[in-house]
N, C-alpha and C positions, 0 to 999 in steps of 0.2 A: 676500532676496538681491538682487533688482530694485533696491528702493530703500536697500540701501548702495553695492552699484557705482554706481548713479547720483549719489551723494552722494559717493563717489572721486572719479570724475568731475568732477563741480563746485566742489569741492575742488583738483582738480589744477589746476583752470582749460581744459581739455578741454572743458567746454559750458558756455557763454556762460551769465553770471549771467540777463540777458534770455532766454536761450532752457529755460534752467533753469524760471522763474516760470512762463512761461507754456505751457508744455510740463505742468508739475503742476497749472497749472488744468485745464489741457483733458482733461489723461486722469484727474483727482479724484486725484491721490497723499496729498493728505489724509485720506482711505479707500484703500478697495481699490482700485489705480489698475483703470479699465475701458479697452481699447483694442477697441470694437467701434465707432465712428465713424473710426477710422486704420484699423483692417481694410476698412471699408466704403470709405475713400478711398482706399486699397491695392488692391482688389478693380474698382475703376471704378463702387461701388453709387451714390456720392455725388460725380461728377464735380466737382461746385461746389466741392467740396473745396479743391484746388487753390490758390484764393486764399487761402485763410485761414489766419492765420500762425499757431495753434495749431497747424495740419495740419502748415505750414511746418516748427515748432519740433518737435515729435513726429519728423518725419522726419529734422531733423539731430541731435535727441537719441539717437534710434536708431543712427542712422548712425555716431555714437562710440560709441556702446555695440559695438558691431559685430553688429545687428539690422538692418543694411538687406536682409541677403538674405535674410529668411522669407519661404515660400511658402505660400500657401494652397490647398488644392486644395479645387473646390467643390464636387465629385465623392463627399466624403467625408461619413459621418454625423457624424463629429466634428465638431463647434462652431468655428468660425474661432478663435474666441476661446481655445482648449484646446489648439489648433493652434499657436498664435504662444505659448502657454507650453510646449507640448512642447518645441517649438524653442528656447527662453530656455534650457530645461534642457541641451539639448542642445549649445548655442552655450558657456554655460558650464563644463562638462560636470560636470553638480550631481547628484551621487549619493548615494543613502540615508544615506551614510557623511559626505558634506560635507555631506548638511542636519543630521542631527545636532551636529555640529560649530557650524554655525552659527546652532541653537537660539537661543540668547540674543540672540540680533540679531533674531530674529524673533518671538518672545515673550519681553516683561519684566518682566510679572509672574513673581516667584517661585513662589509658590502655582501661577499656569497650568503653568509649566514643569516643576513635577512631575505633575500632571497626564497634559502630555503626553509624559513621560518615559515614565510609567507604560502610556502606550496605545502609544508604541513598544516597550515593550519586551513587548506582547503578553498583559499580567497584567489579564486583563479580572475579578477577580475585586479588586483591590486597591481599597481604600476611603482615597478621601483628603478629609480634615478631615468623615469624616463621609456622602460622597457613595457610594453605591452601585450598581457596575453588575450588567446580568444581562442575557442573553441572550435575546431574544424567540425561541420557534420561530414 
């Protein structure tokens, strides 16, 4: 979901082709984007932060996303990093019901997507192409 809004986005012309690049170097959108160097410069861990215009572009890409007001509390056992996604769900407001919907966009392999059809829909017995699950006690 992360990375089609932000592909609206860039698309609309809402964030800067320049700020686009190097905003998906610095958090890896190529992979699983990581945002624990922007939390850490978010939090005051990495004050040096500050100048570096990945940080720069990360914070105005945000900031159109409408992600500049996640809070982190550091008070919590939850992960900074779990945190700024709870919040994404929340900011969106992305429910069981819209992430289904938007399966496809998020896995495209066909074969994965029944797969994970089949593990949403709770049928931990269901065998696809062969694969087998079971229940550890």
């Amino acid at each position: 979901m992360f990375r089609l809004r932000f592909a609206q986005l860039v698309e609309a012309g809402e964030i800067s082709e320049a700020d686009a690049q190097t905003f998906a170097k610095w958090v890896n959108l190529t992979n699983t984007p990581t945002f624990n160097i922007y939390i850490m410069g978010r939090t005051g861990m990495l004050d040096h932060l500050k100048g570096d215009e990945g940080y720069n572009a990360t914070m105005r890409v945000l900031e159109v996303m409408g992600l500049e007001g996640v809070v982190f509390n550091n008070k919590s056992a939850q992960p900074l990093e779990e945190q700024f996604w709870e919040q994404f769900d929340g900011a969106f407001d992305l429910s069981e019901q819209e992430m289904r919907r938007e399966l496809p966009n998020f896995v495209t392999d066909p074969s994965n997507q029944a797969k994970v059809q089949a593990l949403l829909a709770g049928d931990g017995t269901a065998a696809i192409d062969g694969e087998q699950t079971q229940r550890l006690a």
